[in-house]
C-alpha positions as CSV (number, residue, x, y, z in Angstrom):
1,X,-45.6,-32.5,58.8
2,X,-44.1,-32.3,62.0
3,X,-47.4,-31.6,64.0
4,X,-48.9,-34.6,62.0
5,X,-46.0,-36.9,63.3
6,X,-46.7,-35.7,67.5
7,X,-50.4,-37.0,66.9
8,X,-49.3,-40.5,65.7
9,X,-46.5,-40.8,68.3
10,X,-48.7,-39.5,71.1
11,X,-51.3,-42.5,70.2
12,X,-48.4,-44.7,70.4
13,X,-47.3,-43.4,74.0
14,X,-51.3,-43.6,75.0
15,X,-51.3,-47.4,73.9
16,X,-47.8,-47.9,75.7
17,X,-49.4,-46.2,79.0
18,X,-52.6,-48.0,78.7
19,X,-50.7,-51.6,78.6
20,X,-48.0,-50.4,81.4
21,X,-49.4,-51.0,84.5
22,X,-48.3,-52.7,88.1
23,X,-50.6,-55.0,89.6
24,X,-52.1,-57.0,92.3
25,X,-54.7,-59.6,93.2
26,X,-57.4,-60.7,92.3
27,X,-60.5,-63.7,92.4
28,X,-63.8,-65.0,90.8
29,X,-65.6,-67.2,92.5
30,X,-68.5,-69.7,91.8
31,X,-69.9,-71.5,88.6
32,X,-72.1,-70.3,85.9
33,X,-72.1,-66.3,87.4
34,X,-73.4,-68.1,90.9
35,X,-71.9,-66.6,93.6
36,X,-69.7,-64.7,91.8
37,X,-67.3,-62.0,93.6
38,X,-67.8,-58.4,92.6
39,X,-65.6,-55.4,93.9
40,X,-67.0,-51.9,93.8
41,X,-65.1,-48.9,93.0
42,X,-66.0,-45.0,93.0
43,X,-64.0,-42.1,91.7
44,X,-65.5,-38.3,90.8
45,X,-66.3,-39.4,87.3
46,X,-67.5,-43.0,87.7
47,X,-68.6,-45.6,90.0
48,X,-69.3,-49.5,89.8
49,X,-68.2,-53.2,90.2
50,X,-66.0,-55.3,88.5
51,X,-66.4,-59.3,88.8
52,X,-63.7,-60.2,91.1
53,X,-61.6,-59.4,93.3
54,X,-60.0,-56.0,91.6
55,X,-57.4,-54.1,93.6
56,X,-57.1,-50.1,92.7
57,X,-53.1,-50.1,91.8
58,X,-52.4,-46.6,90.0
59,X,-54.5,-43.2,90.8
60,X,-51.7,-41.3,90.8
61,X,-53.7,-39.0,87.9
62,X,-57.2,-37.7,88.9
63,X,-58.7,-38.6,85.6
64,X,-57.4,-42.0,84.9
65,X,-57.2,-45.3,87.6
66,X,-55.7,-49.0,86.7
67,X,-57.0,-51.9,88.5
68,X,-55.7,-55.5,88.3
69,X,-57.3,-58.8,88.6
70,X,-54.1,-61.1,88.9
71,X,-55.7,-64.0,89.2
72,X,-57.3,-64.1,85.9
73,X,-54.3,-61.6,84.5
74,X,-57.3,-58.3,83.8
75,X,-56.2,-55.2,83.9
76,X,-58.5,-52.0,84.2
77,X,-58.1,-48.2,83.1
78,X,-61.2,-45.9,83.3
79,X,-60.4,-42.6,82.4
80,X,-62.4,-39.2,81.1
81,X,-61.7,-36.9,78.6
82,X,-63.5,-33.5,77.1
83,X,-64.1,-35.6,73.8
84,X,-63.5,-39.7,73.9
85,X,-65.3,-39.7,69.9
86,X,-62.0,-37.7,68.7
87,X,-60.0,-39.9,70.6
88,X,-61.2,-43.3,69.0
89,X,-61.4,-41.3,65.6
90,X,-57.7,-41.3,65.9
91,X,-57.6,-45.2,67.1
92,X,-59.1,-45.9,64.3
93,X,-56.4,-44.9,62.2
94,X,-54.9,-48.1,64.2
95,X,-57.3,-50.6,62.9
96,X,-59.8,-49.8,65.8
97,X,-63.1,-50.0,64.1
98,X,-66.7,-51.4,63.8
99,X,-67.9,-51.3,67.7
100,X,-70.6,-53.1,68.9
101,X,-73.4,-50.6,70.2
102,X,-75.0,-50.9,73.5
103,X,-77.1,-49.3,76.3
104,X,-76.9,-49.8,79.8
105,X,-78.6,-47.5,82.8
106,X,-79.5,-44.7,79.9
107,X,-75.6,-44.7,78.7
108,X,-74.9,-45.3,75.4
109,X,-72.0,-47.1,74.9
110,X,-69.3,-47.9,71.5
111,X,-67.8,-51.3,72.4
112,X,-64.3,-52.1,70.4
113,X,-62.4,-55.2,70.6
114,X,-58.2,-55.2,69.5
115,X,-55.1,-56.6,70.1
116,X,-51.7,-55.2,71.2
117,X,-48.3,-56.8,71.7
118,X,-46.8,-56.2,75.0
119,X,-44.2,-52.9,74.5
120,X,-45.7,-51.9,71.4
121,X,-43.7,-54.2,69.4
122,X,-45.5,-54.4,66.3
123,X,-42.3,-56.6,65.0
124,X,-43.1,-59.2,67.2
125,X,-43.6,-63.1,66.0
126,X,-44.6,-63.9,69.5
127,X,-48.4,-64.4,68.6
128,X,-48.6,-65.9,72.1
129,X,-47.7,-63.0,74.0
130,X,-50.5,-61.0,72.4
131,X,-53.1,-59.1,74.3
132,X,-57.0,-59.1,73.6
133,X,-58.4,-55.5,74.6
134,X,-61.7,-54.3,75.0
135,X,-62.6,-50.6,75.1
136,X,-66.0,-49.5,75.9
137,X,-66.3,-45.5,75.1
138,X,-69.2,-43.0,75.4
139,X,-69.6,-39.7,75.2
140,X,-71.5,-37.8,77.2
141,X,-72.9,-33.3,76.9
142,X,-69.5,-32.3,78.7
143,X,-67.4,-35.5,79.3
144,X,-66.3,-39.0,77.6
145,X,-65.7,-41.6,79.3
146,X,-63.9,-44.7,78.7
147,X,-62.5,-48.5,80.3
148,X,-60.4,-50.4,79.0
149,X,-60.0,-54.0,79.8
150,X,-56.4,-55.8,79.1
151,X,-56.3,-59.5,78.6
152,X,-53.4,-60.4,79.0
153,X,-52.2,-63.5,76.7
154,X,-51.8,-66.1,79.8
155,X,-55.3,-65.4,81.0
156,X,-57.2,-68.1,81.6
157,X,-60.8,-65.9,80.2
158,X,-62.0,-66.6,77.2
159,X,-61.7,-63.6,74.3
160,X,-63.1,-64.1,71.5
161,X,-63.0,-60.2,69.9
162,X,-66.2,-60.2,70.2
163,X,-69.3,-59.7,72.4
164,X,-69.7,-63.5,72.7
165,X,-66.7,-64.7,74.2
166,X,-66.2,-64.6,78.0
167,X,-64.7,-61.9,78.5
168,X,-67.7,-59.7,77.3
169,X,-70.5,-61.7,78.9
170,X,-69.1,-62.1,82.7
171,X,-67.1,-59.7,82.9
172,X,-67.5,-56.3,80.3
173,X,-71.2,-56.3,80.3
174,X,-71.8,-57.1,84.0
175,X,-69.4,-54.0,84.8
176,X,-70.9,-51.4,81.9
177,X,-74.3,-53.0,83.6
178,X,-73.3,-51.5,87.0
179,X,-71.5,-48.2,85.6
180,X,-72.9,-44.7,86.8
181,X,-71.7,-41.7,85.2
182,X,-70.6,-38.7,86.8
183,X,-69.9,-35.3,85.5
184,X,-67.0,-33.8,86.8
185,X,-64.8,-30.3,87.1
186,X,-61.9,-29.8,85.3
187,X,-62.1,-32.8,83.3
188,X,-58.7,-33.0,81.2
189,X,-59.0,-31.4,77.5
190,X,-58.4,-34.1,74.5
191,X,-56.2,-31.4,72.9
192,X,-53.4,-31.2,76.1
193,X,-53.2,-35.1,76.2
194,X,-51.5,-34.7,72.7
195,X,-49.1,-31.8,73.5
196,X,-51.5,-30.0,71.0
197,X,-52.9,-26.6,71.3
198,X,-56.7,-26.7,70.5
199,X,-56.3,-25.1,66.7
200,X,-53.6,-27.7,66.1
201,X,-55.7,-31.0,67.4
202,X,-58.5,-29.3,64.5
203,X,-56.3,-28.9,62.0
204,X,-55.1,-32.8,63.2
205,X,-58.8,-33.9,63.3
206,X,-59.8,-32.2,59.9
207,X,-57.4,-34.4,58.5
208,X,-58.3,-37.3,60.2
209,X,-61.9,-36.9,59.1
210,X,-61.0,-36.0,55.4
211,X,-58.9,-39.3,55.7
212,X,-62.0,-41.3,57.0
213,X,-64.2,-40.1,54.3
214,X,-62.3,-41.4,51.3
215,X,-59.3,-38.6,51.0
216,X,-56.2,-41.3,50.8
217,X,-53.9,-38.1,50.9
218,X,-54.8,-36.3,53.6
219,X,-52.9,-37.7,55.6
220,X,-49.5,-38.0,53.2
């Protein structure tokens, strides 16, 4: 079972990457979306605006960028993959489940809505240090892509975990609204983010699927 166990700790090391950022400033301006700020960004695999003022803080990996907006305590990762629908097969296994559906600009995209605690800690009473996330995946003929957006618990935008609270409306949907997709070279292999050859991530996602379809022992 000891491939089994490297899947499970590698989500847990993804999760811990995704909340470990360093960040920067940021700014929304304006009532009622008038006005409001919006900062583009571009990189080989996607392009768009955020609301607010976003500053780029880690690119240091061709495939994956973190922005922050300090002043309302956001944090973005965009990333690619070969296959982002394995990848939230496995989150689900987390308690990542029942997405909203959407389209914007011909993209179809799986919108989720979860909660971490800051380090992982799973242990944690601290209810008021936890974080609302929302990830917004779609998969593409060659690539998947996917953003995720960190609220962090002293925020002062509304999440509701779902697509009615504030931090869907004005500022998810606005930036999925603005998103082009970009096919790109070399776009990183779900299999090698896991340490996984590509028979092993099968053998990994056979389980997973038996697991999802009512098999309570695959996965024992």
């Amino acid at each position: 079972m000891e491939t089994k166990n490297m899947i499970i700790i590698a989500v847990v090391v993804v999760i811990i990457a995704i909340l470990g950022v360093v960040f920067a400033t940021g700014m929304l301006n304006g009532d009622n979306n008038k006005n409001v700020v919006t900062t583009p960004f571009k990189t080989d695999f996607m392009e768009g605006s955020f609301v607010g003022k976003v500053k780029l803080v880690n690119d240091d990996e061709k495939f994956m960028h973190s922005y922050r907006d300090k002043n309302h305590s956001i944090t973005y990762n965009i990333s690619t993959v070969d296959d982002s629908e394995s990848l939230m097969d496995i989150y689900e296994l987390q308690g990542v489940t029942n997405p909203e559906e959407r389209s914007f600009n011909g993209n179809d995209w799986n919108i989720y809505f979860t909660q971490a605690i800051p380090g992982n800690d799973t242990n944690s009473s601290k209810d008021n240090e936890t974080m609302n996330i929302i990830i917004a995946q779609s998969q593409g003929k060659k690539q998947g892509y996917l953003i995720y957006m960190i609220i962090d618990s002293n925020s002062d935008v509304n999440s509701t975990m779902n697509a009615y609270g504030q931090s869907y409306t004005d500022y998810m949907k606005p930036l999925l609204e603005s998103i082009k997709l970009k096919e790109s070279d070399d776009v990183p292999k779900i299999y090698e983010q896991f340490g996984l050859t590509e028979d092993q991530f099968k053998q990994q996602m056979d389980m997973i699927h038996d697991y999802q379809s009512g098999n309570m022992s695959a996965l024992g």
